[in-house]
Every structure is written in C-alpha cells, then in structure tokens.
N, C-alpha and C positions, 0 to 999 in steps of 0.2 A: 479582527479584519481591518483592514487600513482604511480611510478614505478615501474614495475614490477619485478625489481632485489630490491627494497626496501619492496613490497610485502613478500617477502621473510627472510628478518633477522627481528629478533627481536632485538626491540628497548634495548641498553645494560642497560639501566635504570633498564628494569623489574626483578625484582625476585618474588620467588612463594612462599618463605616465609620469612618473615619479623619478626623481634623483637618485640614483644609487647612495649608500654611505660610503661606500666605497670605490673606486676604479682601480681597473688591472689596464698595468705598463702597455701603451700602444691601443690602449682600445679608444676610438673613435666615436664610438655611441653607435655606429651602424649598422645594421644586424643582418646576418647571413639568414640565407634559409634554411641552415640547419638551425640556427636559434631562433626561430621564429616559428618552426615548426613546417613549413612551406617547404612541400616536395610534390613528386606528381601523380603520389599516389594520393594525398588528403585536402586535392580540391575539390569544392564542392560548386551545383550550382547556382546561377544568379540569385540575390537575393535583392531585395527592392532593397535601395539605400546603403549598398555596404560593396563597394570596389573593389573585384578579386579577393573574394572572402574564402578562404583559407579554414579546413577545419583543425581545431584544436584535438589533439589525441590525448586518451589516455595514457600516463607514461609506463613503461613497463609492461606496456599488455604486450604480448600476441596471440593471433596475426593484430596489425592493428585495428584498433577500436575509436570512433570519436566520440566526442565526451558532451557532447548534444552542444557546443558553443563553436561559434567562429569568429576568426581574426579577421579583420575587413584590412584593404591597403591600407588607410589612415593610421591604424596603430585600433581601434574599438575595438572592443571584444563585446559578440553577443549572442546570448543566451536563444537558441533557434528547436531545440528541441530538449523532451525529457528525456535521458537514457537509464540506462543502469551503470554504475562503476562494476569492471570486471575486479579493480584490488579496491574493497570497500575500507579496510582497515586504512588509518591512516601513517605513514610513513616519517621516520628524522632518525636520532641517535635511538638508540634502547637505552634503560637505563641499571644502571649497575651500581646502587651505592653510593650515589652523588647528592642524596638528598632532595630534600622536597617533599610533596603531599604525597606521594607512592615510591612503591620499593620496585613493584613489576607491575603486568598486563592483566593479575589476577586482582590486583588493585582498584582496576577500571571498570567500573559494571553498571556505572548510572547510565549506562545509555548503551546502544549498541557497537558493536565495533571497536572498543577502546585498549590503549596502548597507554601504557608508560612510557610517555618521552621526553629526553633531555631538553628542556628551552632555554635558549639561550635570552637573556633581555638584562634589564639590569638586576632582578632579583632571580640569578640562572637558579634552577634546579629543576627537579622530575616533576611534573607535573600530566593529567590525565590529558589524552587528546583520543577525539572520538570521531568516526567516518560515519559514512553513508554508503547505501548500495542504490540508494532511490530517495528522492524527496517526500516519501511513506513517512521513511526513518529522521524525519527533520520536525522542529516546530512549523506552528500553519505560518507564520513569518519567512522561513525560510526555504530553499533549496538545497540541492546537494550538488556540488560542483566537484566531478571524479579531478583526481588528482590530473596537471596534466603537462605540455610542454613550452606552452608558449610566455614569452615576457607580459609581466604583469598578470597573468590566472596562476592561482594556486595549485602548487606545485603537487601537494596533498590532497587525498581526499577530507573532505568537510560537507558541513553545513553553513550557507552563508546567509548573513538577513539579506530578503528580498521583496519587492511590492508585484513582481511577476514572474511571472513562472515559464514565459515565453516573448516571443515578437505578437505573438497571436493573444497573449493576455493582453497586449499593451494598445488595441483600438488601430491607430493609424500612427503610432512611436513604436520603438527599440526598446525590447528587454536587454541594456548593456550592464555591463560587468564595470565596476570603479573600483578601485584602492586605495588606502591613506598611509603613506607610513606610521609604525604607531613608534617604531624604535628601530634602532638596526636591523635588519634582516630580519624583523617583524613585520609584518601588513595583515591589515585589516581590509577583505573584501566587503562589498558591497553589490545588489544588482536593483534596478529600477527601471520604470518607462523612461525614456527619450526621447524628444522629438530630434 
C-alpha cells in the first residue's frame, strides 16, 4: 500500500498529452468529436473541477457502455467511477508465427484474460498481454481501465498502476489518468491523486 502523502502527487513523468511519432498529411492537432469521443449521447453530469466532462466509452461495446472515466474540456482524463469492461480480453494484431515468448492465446494463462499479441517496439514480436473485467482481476497497485475511445486512454483493456481507484479515494484532488511515451505507438499509463 503506497503512502499516503505519495497517494497524493502525481508521479512528474505523467503528461496528458504527448506528441505523436507520427502526423497524418493535413492534420492540425484539433480534434473532432468523433475523436474525442464527444457526442450527445455520453455526456455526463457536473463534476467539481472538470469543464464539460465528456464520458469516455468502451470501444466496441453495444449499446454503449462508459468505462467509469471522463474527459474534462482541458484535455484530463479522470478516473470517476469503477465499472466492469463489457470486452475484458485485451485487443491488437493475433499472432501467427512471428515469434516471440508465445505461439497463441493458449500460451497466456498467468493471469486472466490473456491473448497472444503482435507488439510492435523495437524488439517486435508475440508476446502475452492480459485484461481485466474489474480492478478484482488487477494488483492492489493497480486498476483496470476497459479499453476505450478517447485520445491519450488506452485503447485496450489493461490493468494500469495506480495510487486511486477514484476522485472519492483522492480526499479533495482528481484521480487523473497520465501517459509517457515509452516508444512509438507504445504508452505507458499511469493514474494518481491531483490537485
């Protein structure tokens, strides 16, 4: 269990939004509300400290489902309730004979939920990646963040380290969501208290 004066800051790593490696021809940085996830069926409402907070969906579900996080205007994203992930397994390439620590999904058994998937980074191959249906299925560090639609949350379902498990763990701060790049089309989340 963490300290409870570390409970509290956010780890200085995190930012909430990051550089792409890439840019596609014409794009401005600005983002619609279909990529933000922002329509008018997944507002939610007020929240203390978070500006037309916008809920974050599960991708792929229907009908839709929120994913217990919201997007505030600013660009935060934060952690406001626990739910369950309707697709607990986590999602990318399957893998087929490309190599690495597994062949297939029968391969993935340390944990629950696990898939053989393609990663791409600088040493690409198959390697295990493992979901959640509930932060039950997580270490006592972490949460489960269902997979979802908005820039900068994870796209997959996972488990991510975390020092809260809500706005309501966090006293009078924000349980927000951070990321770091760790490689190309790699990120590393993170969630913590904020003030």
């Amino acid at each position: 269990m963490l300290a409870r004066g570390l409970r509290r800051a956010l780890v200085p790593w995190l930012v909430l939004l990051a550089p792409a490696c890439t840019t596609e021809p014409g794009d401005d940085g600005q983002e619609t509300s279909a990529e933000s996830g922002a329509s008018a069926g997944n507002e939610t409402t007020a929240i203390d400290g978070c500006e037309f907070p916008t809920q974050v969906l599960q991708d792929g579900v229907t009908p839709d489902a929120p994913t217990g996080f919201v997007r505030c205007n600013g660009g935060a994203i934060r952690r406001v309730d626990a739910v369950q992930c309707q697709s607990p397994a986590p999602t990318g390439v399957a893998c087929s004979g490309q190599g690495g620590s597994c062949d297939s999904d029968a391969n993935c058994t340390a944990q629950p939920y696990g898939a053989c998937l393609y990663q791409q980074s600088f040493f690409s191959g198959c390697e295990c990646a493992y979901g959640c249906a509930t932060d039950a299925d997580c270490e006592d560090d972490e949460i489960c963040a269902c997979g979802g639609t908005a820039p900068g949350y994870p796209p997959s379902t996972m488990c991510i380290p975390s020092s809260c498990t809500s706005d309501a763990s966090c006293d009078s701060m924000q349980c927000e969501l951070g990321f770091k790049p760790v490689e190309c089309a790699v990120d590393e989340y993170r969630a913590a208290c904020r003030s």
